[in-house]
C-alpha positions in Angstrom: 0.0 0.0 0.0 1.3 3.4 -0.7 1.7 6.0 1.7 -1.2 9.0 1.5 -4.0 6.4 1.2 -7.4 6.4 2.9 -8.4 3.1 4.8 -11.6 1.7 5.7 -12.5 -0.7 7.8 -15.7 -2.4 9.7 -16.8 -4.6 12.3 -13.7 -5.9 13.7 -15.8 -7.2 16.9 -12.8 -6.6 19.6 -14.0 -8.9 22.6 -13.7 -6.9 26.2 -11.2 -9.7 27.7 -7.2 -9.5 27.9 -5.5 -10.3 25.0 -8.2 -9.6 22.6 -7.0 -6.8 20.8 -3.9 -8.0 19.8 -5.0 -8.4 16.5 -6.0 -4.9 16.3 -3.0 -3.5 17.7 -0.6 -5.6 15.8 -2.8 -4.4 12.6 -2.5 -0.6 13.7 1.1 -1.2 13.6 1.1 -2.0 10.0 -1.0 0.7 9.0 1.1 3.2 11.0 4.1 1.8 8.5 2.4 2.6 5.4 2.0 6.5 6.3 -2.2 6.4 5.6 -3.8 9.6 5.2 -6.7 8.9 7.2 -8.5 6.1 9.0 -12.1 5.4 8.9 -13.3 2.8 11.3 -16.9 2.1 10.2 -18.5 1.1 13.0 -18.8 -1.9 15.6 -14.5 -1.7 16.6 -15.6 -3.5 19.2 -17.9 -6.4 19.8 -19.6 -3.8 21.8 -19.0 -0.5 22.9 -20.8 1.1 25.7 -18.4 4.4 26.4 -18.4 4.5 30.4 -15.9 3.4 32.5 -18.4 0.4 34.0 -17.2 -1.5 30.6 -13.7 0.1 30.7 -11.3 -2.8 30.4 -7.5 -3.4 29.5 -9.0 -4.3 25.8 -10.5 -1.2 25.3 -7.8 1.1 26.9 -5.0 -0.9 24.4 -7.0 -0.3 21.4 -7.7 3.4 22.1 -4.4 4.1 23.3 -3.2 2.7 19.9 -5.8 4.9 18.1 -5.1 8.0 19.8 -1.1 7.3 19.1 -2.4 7.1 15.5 -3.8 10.2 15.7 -1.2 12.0 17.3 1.2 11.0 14.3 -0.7 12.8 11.9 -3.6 10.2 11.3 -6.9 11.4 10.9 -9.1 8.7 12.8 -12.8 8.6 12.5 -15.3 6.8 14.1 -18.3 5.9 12.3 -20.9 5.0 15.3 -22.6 0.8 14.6 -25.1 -0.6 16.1 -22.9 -1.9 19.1 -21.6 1.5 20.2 -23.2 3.0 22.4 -22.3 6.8 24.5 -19.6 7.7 22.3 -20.1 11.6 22.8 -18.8 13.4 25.3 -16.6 10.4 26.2 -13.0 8.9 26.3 -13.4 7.7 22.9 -13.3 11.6 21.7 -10.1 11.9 23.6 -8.3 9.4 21.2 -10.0 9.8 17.5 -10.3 12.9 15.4 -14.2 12.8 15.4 -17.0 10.6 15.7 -20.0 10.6 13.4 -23.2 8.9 12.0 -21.7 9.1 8.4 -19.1 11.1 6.6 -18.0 12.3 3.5 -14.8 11.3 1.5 -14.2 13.4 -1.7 -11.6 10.9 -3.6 -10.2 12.3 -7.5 -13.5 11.6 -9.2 -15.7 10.1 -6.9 -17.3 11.2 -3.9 -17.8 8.3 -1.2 -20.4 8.3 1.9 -19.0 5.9 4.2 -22.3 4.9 7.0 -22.6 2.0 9.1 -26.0 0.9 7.1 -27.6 -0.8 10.1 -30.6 1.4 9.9 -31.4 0.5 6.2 -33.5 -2.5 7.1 -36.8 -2.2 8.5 -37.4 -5.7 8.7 -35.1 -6.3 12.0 -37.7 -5.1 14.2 -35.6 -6.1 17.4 -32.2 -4.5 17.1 -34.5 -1.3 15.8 -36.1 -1.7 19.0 -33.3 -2.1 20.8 -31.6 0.9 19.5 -34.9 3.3 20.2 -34.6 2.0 23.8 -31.0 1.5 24.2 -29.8 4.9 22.4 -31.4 7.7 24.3 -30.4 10.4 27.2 -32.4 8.7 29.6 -30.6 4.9 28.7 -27.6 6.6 29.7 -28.2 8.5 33.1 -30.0 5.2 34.0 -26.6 3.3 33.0 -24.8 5.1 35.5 -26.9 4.5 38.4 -26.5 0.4 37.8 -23.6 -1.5 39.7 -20.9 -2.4 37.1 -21.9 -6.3 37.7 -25.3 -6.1 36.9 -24.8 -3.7 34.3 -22.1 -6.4 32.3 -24.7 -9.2 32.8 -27.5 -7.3 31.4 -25.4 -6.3 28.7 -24.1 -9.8 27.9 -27.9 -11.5 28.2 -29.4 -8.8 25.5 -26.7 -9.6 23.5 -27.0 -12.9 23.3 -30.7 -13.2 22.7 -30.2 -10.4 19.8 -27.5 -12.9 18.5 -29.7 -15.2 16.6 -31.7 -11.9 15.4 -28.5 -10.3 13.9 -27.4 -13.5 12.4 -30.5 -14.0 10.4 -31.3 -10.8 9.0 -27.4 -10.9 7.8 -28.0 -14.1 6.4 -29.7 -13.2 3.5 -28.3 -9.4 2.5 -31.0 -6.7 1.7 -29.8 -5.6 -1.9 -33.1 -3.7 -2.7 -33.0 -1.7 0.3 -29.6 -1.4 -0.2 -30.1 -0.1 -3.8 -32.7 2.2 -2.7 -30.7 3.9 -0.2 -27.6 4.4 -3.0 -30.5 6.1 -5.3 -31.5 8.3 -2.9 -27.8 9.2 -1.5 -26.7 9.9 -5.1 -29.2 12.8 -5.7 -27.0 14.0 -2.6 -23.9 13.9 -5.2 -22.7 10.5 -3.6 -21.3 8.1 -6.2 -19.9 5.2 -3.9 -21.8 4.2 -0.5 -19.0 1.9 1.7 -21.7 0.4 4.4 -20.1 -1.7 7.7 -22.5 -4.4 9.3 -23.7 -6.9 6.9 -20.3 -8.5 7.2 -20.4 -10.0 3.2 -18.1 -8.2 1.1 -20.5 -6.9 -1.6 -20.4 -4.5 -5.0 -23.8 -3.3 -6.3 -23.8 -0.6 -9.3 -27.0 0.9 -9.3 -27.9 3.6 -11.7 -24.2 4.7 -12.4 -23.2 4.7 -8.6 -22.3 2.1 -6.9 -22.6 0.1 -3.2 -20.1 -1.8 -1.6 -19.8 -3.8 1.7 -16.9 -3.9 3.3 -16.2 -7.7 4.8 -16.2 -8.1 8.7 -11.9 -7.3 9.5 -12.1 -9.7 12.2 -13.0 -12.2 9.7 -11.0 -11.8 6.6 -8.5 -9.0 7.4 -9.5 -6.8 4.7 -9.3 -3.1 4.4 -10.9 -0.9 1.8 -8.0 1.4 0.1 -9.0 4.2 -1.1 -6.7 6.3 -3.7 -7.2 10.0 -2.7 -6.4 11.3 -6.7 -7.9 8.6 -8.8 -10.5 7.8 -6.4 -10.2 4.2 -7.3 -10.1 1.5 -4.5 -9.0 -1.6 -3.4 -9.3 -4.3 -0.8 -5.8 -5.2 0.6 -4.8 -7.5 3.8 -2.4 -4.8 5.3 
């Protein structure tokens, strides 16, 4: 990979325990090598991320130590919010990236990319968007800090495992017309290329001269999205 490059990445599903970002450190080592211009990590960095210090474990101050490293050698890291992070403003995670956002826009030579998470494009998964109305809100989050860090992590871990089979069917079979129909309606936004996270199955649709791709799961293959900043061409590369 050349240097000046912009990366992409999704859903590398970190577990909480010691030892499991060693990967993801080791990875953020190569990238750091290759001299990227910018880092977008599109959601779901970790298997989940609820940003208080209840869920604040030797994992998760290794990878953001790493991140914020990153950063501070001329990186620009940002974090595109999934489904399993939860709290991210106003926390430590803003301390260590550039920026966290729902979505953002990557103006590349002659293409202009919107890289989003995509987990709210299917209205079929009527738990997780249930989950997300109740689990995403101001109130979620003063009640979070009243629970004892025990029964907090249980809860946590239970939901999580119910939502499991959920997740895993809805992925199962990919929704390419919703897909399609949220790249039509982006590209009368002057989007050309729409990079989603979440559905874990690497995946190009071109859909009325635009186009859709899903970036495969990183803790599963590896694989990065390169993006050329001055042809705004890209590639997936194992860095």
């Amino acid at each position: 990979m050349k240097s000046g490059q912009i990366v992409v990445i999704g859903d590398s599903h970190i577990g909480l325990t010691d030892g499991s970002e060693r990967p993801v450190i080791a990875w953020l080592d190569r990238l750091a090598a290759t001299r990227p211009a910018a880092l977008y990590l599109n959601g779901d960095i970790f298997h989940y991320l609820i940003a208080d210090h209840k869920f604040y474990t030797p994992a998760v101050v290794a990878v953001f130590a790493r991140m914020k490293a990153l950063r501070d050698e001329g990186v620009a890291v940002h974090y595109v919010e999934g489904n399993r992070d939860f709290f991210l403003d106003g926390s430590f995670v803003e301390e260590a990236v550039t920026d966290i956002g729902l979505e953002y826009a990557v103006h590349a030579g002659k293409r202009q990319y919107l890289i989003v998470h995509g987990d709210m494009i299917n209205d079929r998964d009527l738990p997780y968007r249930f989950w997300r109305k109740v689990s995403k809100n101001a109130l979620s989050r003063f009640a979070l800090r009243l629970i004892p860090k025990g029964i907090a992590r249980r809860f946590v871990d239970s939901v999580e495992k119910r939502l499991a089979g959920s997740n895993f069917r809805h992925k199962s079979r990919l929704p390419l017309e919703l897909m399609e129909a949220y790249g039509r309606k982006r590209w009368a936004e002057g989007f050309n290329v729409v990079v989603f996270g979440h559905f874990h199955h690497k995946t190009e649709l071109e859909v009325n001269g635009g186009r859709v791709t899903v970036l495969p799961a990183w803790y599963e293959s590896g694989e990065a999205m390169v993006i050329d900043p001055n042809s705004g061409d890209y590639s997936f590369e194992i860095i």
